[in-house]
N, C-alpha and C positions, 0 to 999 in steps of 0.2 A: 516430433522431436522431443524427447526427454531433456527433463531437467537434471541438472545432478548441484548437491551442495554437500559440503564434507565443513561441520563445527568440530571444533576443538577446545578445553575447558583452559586450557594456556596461551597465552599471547605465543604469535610468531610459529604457527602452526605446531604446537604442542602440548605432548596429554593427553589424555584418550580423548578419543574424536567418533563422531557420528555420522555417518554419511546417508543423504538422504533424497531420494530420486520420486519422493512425491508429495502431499501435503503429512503433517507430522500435527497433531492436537493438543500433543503433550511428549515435551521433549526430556522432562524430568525425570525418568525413566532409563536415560541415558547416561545424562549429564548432569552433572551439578550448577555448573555454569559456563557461559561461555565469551572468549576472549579472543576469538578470531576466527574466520571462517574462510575460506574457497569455494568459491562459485566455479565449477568448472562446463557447464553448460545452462540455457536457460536462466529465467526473471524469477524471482523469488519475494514474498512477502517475507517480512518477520515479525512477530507479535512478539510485548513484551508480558502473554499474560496464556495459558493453558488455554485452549481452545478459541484460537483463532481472536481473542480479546485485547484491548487494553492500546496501547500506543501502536504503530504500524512503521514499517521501515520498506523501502524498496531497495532488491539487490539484483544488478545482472552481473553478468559474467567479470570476474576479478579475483582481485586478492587482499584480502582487507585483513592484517597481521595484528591491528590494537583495534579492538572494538570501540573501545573508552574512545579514542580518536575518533570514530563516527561521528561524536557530535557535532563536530566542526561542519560535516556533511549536512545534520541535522538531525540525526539521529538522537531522539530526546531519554531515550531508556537504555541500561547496561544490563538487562537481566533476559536474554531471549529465551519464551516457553513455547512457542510453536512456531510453526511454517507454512505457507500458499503456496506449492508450484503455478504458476500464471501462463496458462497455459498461451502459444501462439496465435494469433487472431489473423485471416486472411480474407480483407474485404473491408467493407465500411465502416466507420462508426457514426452510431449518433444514438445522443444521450437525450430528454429532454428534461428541463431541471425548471424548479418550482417556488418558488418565495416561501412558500410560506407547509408547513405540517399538512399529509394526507393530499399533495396535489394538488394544494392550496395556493390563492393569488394569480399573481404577473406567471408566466411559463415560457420557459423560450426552449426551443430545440437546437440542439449544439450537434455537428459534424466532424471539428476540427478543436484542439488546442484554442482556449480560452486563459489569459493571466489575468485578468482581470473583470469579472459579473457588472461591480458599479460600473467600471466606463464601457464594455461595449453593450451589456444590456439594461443598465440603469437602473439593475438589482441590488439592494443595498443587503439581501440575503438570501440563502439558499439553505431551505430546510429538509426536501423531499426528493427526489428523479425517479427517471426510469430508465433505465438501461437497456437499449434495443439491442446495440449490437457493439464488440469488441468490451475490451477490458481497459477501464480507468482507472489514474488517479485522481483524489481531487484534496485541494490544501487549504488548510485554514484561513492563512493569506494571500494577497498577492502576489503574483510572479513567483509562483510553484514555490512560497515558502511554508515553515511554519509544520504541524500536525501532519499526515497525510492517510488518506484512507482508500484502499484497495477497491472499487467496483468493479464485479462483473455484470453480466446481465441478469437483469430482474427489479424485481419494483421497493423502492426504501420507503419508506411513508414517512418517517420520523427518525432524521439524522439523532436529534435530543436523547432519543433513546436506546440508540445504536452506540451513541461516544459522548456522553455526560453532559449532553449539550454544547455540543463542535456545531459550527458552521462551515460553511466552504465559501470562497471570494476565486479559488482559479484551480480548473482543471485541465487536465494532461491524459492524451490517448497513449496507451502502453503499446507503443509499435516497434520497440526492439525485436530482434530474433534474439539477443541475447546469446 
């Protein structure tokens, strides 16, 4: 199933707009800026920085008319330079995640939706994982608040390095169809 997202550099779907049905590294090319956007199929990343960098936003299927209004959602940036399509995932997940830098420490294996690392696994941090199978988010804080950052599968060794020294306390399996 494709994705499809359509930005617009104006609130309330207007202005020239971008329509975009895959991952985009650099949207600035397009657009100036952007102030509203339609999700009309498929989960979508949005980055507040050219190539895939910088703050991370999660969008599925809607209609979001004031961006500036995101925040309220959580959305901690107004400036979108790129995009993830997130692709559908059919089957398991499970992540395992690490205390400490390079797969370091306490390790636990996760299968399902975690809000919280201190109380079900008595991790006071989470620096590294590995991505076996589907697509995560994972937040800064508790109960899916806070930062949030896109995983797919594959190995992180050093969140610090990846997002200026972000930790993670609860993630979230991406199991929309969107």
């Amino acid at each position: 199933m494709m994705g499809k997202i359509t930005f617009y550099e104006e609130k309330n779907f207007q202005g020239r707009s971008y329509e975009c049905m895959s991952d985009c590294s650099d949207m600035s090319s397009y657009m100036s800026r952007c102030q509203s956007c339609r999700v009309e199929s498929g989960c979508f990343m949005l980055y507040e920085k050219n190539n895939y960098m910088g703050q991370q936003f999660f969008m599925r299927r809607g209609e979001y008319n004031d961006m500036h209004r995101m925040q309220s959602m959580g959305m901690m940036f107004d400036n979108i330079r790129s995009c993830r399509m997130i692709p559908f995932h059919r089957g398991q997940f499970r992540m395992k995640i690490y205390e400490r830098e390079n797969f370091g420490g306490q390790s636990n294996e996760m299968m399902d939706d975690c809000d919280n690392i201190q109380d079900r696994y008595r991790m006071s941090d989470c620096q590294s994982c590995h991505v076996m199978d589907g697509h995560w988010l994972m937040y800064e804080q508790p109960q899916y608040r806070g930062r949030m950052m896109y995983m797919r599968p594959g190995e992180y060794r050093s969140f610090r390095d990846m997002m200026s020294g972000q930790k993670f306390m609860s993630m979230r399996r991406i199991t929309d169809m969107c």
